[in-house]
C-alpha positions as semicolon CSV with decimal commas, in nm:
position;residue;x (nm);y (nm);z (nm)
1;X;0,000;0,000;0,000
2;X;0,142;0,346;-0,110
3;X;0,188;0,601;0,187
4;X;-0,067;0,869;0,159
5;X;0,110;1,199;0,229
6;X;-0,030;1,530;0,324
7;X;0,134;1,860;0,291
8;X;0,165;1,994;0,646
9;X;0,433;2,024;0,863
10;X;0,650;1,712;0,915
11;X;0,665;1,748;1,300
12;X;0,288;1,649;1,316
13;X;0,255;1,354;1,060
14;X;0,322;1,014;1,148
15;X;0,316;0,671;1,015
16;X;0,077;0,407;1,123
17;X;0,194;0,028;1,060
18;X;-0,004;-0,277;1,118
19;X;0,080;-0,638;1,172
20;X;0,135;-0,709;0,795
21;X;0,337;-0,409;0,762
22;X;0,157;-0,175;0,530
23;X;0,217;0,197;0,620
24;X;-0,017;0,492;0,589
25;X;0,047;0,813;0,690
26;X;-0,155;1,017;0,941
27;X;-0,123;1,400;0,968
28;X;-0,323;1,465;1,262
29;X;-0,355;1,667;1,607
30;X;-0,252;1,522;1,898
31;X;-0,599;1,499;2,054
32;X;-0,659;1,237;1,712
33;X;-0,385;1,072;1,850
34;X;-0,486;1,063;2,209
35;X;-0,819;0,927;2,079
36;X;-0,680;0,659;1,842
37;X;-0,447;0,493;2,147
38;X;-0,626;0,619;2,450
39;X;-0,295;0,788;2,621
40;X;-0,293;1,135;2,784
41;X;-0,181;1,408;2,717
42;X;0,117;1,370;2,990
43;X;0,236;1,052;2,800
44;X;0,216;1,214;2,430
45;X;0,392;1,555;2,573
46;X;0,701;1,300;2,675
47;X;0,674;1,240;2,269
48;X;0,728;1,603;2,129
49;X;1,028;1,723;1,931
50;X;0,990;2,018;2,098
51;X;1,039;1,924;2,456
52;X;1,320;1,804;2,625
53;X;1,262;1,495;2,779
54;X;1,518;1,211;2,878
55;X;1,487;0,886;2,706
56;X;1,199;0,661;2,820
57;X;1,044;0,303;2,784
58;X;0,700;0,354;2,945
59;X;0,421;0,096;2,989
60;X;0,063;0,176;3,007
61;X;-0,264;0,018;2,993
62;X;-0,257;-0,012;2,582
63;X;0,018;0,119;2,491
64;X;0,428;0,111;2,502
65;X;0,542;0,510;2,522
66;X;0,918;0,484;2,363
67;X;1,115;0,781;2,346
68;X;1,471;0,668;2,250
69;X;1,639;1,046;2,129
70;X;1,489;1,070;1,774
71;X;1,270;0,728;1,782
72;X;0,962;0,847;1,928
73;X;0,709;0,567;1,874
74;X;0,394;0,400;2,031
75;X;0,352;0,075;2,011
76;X;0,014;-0,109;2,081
77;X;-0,070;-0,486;2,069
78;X;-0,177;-0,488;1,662
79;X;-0,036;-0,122;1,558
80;X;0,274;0,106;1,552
81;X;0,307;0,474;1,533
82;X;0,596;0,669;1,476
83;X;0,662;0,959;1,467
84;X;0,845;1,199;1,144
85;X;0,829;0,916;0,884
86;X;1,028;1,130;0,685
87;X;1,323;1,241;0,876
88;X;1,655;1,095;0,725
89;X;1,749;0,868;1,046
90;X;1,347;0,745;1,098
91;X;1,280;0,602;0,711
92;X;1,562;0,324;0,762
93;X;1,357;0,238;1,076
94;X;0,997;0,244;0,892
95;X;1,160;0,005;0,635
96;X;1,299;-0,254;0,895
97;X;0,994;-0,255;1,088
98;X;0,765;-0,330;0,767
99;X;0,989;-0,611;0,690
100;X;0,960;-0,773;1,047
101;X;0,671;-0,691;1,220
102;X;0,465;-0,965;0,959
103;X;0,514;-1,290;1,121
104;X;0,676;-1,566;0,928
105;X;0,433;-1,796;0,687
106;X;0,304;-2,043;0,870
107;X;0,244;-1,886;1,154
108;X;-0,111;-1,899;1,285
109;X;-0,240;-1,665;1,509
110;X;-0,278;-1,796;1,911
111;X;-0,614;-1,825;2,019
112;X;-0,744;-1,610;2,332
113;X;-0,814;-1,942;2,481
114;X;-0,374;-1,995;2,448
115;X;-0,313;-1,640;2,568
116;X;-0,530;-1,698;2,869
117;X;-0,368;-2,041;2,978
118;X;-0,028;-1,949;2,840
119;X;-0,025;-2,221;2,650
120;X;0,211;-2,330;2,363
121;X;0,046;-2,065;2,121
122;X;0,195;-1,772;2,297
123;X;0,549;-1,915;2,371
124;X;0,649;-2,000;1,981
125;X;0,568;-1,656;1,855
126;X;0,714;-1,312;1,996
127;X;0,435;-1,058;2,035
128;X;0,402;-0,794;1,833
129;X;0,507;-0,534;2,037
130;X;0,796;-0,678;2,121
131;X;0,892;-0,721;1,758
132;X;0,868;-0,354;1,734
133;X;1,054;-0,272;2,050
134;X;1,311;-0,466;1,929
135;X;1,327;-0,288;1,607
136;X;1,378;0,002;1,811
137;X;1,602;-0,069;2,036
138;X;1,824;-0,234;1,770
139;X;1,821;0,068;1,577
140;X;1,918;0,323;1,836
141;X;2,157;0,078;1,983
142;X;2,348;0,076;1,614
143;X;2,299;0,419;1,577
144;X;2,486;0,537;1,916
145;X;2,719;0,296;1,838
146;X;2,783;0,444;1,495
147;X;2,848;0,767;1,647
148;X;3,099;0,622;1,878
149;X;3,305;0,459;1,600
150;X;3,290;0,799;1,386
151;X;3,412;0,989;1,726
152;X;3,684;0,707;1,778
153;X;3,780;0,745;1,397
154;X;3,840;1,101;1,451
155;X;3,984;1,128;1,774
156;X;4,256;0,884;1,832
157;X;4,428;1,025;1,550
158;X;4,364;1,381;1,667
159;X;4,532;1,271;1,999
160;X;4,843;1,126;1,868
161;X;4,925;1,428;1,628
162;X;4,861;1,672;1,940
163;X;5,159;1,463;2,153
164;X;5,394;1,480;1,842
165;X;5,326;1,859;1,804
166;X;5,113;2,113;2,055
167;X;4,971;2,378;1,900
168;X;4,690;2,584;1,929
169;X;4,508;2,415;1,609
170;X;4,552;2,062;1,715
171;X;4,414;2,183;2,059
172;X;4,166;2,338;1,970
173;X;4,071;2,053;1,757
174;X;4,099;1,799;2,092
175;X;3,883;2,039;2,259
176;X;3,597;2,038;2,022
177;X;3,640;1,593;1,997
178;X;3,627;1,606;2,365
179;X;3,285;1,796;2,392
180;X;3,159;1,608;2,172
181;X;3,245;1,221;2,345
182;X;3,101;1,409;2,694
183;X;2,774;1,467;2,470
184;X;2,797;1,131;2,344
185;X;2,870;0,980;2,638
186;X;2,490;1,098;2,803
187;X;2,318;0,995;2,574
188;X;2,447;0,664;2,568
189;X;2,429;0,698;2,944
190;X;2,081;0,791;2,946
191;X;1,939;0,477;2,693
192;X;2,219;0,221;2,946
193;X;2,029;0,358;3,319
194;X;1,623;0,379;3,126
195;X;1,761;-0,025;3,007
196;X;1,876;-0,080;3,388
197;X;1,562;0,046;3,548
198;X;1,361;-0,145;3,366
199;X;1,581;-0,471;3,405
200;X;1,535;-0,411;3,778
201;X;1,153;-0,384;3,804
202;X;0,961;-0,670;3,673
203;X;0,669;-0,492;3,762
204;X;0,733;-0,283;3,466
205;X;0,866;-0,516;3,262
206;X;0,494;-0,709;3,253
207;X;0,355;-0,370;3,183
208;X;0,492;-0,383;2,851
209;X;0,282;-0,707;2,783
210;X;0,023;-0,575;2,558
211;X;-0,096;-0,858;2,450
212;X;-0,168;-1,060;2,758
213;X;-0,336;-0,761;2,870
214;X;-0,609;-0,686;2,556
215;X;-0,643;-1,077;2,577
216;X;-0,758;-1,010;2,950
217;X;-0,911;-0,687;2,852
218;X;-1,158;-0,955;2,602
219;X;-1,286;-1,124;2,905
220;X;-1,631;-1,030;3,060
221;X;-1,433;-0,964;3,418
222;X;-1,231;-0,743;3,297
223;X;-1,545;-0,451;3,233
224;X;-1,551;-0,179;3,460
225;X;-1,762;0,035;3,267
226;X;-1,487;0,290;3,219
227;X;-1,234;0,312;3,018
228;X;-0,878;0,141;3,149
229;X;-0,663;0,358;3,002
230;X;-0,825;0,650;3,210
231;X;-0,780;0,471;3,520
232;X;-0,422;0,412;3,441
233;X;-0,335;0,730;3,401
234;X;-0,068;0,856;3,583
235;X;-0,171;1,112;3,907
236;X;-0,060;1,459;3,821
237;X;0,147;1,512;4,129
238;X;0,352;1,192;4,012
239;X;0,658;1,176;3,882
240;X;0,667;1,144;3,458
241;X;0,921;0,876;3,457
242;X;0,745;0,577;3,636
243;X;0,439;0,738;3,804
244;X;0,187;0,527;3,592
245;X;0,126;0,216;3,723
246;X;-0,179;-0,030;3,608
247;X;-0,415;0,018;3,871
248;X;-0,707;-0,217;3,703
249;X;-0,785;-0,575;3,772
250;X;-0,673;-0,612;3,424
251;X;-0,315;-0,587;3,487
252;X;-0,317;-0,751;3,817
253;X;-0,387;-1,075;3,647
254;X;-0,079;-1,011;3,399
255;X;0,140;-1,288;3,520
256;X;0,526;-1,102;3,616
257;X;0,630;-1,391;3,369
258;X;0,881;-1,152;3,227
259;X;1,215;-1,400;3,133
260;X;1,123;-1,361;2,722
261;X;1,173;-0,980;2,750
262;X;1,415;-1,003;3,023
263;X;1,610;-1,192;2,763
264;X;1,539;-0,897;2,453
265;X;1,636;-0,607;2,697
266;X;1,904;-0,768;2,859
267;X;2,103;-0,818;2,530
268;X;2,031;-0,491;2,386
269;X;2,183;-0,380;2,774
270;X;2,508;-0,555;2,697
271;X;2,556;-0,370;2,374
272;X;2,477;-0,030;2,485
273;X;2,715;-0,144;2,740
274;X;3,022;-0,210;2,543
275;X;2,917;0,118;2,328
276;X;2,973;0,280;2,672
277;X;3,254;0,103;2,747
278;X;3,489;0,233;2,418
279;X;3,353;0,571;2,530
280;X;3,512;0,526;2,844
281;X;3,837;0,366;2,723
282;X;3,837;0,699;2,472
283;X;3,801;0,935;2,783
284;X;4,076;0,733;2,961
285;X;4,334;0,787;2,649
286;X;4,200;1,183;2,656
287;X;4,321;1,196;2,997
288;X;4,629;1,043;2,926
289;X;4,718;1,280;2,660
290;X;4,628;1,520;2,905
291;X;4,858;1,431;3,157
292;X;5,124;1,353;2,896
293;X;5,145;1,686;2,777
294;X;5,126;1,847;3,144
295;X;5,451;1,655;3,150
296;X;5,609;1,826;2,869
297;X;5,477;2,138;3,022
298;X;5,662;2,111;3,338
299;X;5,997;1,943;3,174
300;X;6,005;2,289;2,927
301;X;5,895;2,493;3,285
302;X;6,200;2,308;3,402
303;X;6,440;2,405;3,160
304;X;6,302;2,801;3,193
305;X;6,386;2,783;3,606
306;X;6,743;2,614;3,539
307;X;6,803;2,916;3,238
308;X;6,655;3,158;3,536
309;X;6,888;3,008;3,756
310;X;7,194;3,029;3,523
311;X;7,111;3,407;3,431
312;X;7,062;3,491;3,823
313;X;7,393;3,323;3,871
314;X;7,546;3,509;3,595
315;X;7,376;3,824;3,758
316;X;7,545;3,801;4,086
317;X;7,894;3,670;3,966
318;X;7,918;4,032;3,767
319;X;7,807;4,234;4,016
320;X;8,094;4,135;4,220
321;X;8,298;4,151;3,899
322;X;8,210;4,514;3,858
323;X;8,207;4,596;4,251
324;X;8,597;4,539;4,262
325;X;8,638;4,685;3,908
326;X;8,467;4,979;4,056
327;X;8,660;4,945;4,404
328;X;9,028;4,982;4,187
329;X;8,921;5,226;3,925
330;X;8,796;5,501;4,198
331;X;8,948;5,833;4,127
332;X;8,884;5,971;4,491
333;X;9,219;6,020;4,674
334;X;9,326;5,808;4,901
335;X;9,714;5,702;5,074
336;X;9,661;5,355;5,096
337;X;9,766;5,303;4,725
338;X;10,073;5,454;4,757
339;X;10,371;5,219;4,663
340;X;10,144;4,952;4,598
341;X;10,188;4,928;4,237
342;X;10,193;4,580;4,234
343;X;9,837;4,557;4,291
344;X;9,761;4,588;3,935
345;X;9,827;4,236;3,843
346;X;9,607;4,104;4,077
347;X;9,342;4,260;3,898
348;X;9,427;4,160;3,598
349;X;9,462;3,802;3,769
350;X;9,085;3,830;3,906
351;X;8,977;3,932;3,568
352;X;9,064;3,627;3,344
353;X;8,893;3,392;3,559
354;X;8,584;3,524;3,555
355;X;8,573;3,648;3,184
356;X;8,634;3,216;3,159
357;X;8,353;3,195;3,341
358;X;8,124;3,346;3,193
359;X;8,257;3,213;2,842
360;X;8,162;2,870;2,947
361;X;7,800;2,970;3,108
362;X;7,740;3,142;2,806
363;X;7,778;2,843;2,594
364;X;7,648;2,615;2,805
365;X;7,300;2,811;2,798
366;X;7,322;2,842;2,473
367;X;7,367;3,240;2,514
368;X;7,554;3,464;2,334
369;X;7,469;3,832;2,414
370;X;7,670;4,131;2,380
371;X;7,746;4,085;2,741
372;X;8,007;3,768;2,625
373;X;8,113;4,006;2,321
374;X;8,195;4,303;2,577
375;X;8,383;4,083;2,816
């Protein structure tokens, strides 16, 4: 089936796919949308371009809220809906999810009678919705770890020309790579701890059982006369993250038989993992260029106090050189000089040593001022 696109702005439209895959594009207000999978207004808000909100895995009555940075989807027992079909990073997405969410041919379809009794049905085929969280998860799994091999690409060279040869360009360049892997780095962060915190609650874990819940939704028990997903809303003084819990009979009877998506989360958790893990190993060899440079820093700081101390040495040695220079050439009268004519050469004694002197600290500094030439 062709995808039926409207001219309106892209940050409203979304794509609807069904259990055989076929596409069709909506371009509707969020109250249609509200209607269509009976959410709130709290849980669609999380979904909004617009808004910053971390990344989220959220299970409610109907519906799976996923927010995953750009994949922001919502996936119901029979139906998915995602959001900006057309953005460049979503349409690879769209195309992997209409060639898996069809189930293989063959397949038949578990009776209600299987879901109920959890019989054999169920167990050989993965639901739907978590053939679609898996396409998601896979996909911003790849894509963070994409990033990271670009960032590693451009960095580890970046670091070995700036311990070869500091300069302002190649720092600056190290600068800007670093920002960027600390950016990285929380959003990879953020997808690892939402991963965790669902791992660790299997309470929320069987949320995201859609199916086992619309089968018990079928049954004549499960009729409240109102509508679940209004009494599963979350309470407005809760917290966004995990304030909305199933509060309905229906999902008390959900079984916290979770070990099938345990499985699917918990090997999506490794790879986010290692994707974490080269971030960190990058941040550990930025910190050891730092501190490899600091050490060229204070070896040339080094070499500027011994100079200093040279120069200051220098400093005082002609003082004294010029203080009994100064002492002999005085032209103020005095008797004590009388017949001692012989005191001449003992000038001219004190002066060669020191005019060696400063010959040799002169070339051993690497010096040669005017003060060598004048001496």
């Amino acid at each position: 089936m062709e995808l039926q696109l409207k001219k309106t702005a892209l940050s409203r439209s979304w794509i609807l796919l069904d259990k055989d895959g076929t596409g069709t594009i909506l371009d509707v207000d969020k109250y249609a949308i509200m209607r269509m999978v009976e959410i709130h207004a709290r849980d669609l808000r999380i979904l909004d371009p617009l808004l910053s909100y971390p990344s989220a895995i959220l299970g409610r009555e109907k519906v799976i809220v996923l927010n995953l940075e750009h994949i922001k989807a919502i996936i119901t027992a029979q139906e998915v809906l995602l959001r900006d079909p057309m953005d460049d990073d979503i349409v690879p997405i769209v195309e992997e999810l209409r060639r898996r969410l069809p189930k293989s041919t063959g397949d038949e379809e578990p009776s209600a009678q299987d879901r109920e009794a959890g019989g054999e049905g169920e167990d050989n085929e993965f639901p739907f919705e978590f053939r679609a969280l898996e396409v998601a998860l896979e996909a911003i799994c790849s894509f963070l770890d994409a990033r990271t091999i670009e960032l590693e690409t451009a960095a580890y060279p970046a670091l070995d020309e700036l311990t070869s040869q500091i300069s302002s360009r190649n720092l600056d360049r190290v600068r800007k790579l670093k920002s960027a892997m600390t950016r990285l780095t929380n959003r990879v962060q953020k997808i690892r701890d939402e991963l965790e915190n669902l791992l660790d609650d299997d309470d929320d874990m069987a949320d995201l059982y859609l199916s086992k819940k619309l089968a018990n939704l079928s049954s004549p028990a499960s009729s409240f006369g109102a509508p679940n997903w209004l009494l599963s809303s979350p309470n407005p003084d809760s917290k966004i993250h995990r304030s909305s819990k199933a509060s309905t009979a229906t999902s008390v009877q959900v079984e916290n038989d979770v070990e099938d998506l345990e499985m699917l989360l918990e090997a999506y958790f490794t790879q986010i993992e290692g994707t974490l893990n080269k971030l960190n190993t990058l941040r550990e060899y930025i910190d050891d260029t730092e501190d490899y440079i600091n050490i060229q820093l204070d070896s040339h700081r080094n070499q500027l106090i011994q100079l200093e101390l040279f120069l200051s040495s220098g400093t005082v040695c002609l003082s004294i050189y010029s203080l009994v220079g100064a002492i002999f050439g005085m032209n103020i009268p005095y008797t004590w000089k009388d017949g001692h004519g012989y005191m001449f050469k003992w000038v001219g004694t004190y002066h060669i040593p020191y005019k060696n002197f400063y010959k040799i600290l002169c070339q051993t500094t690497g010096i040669y001022s005017a003060l060598f030439i004048l001496l």
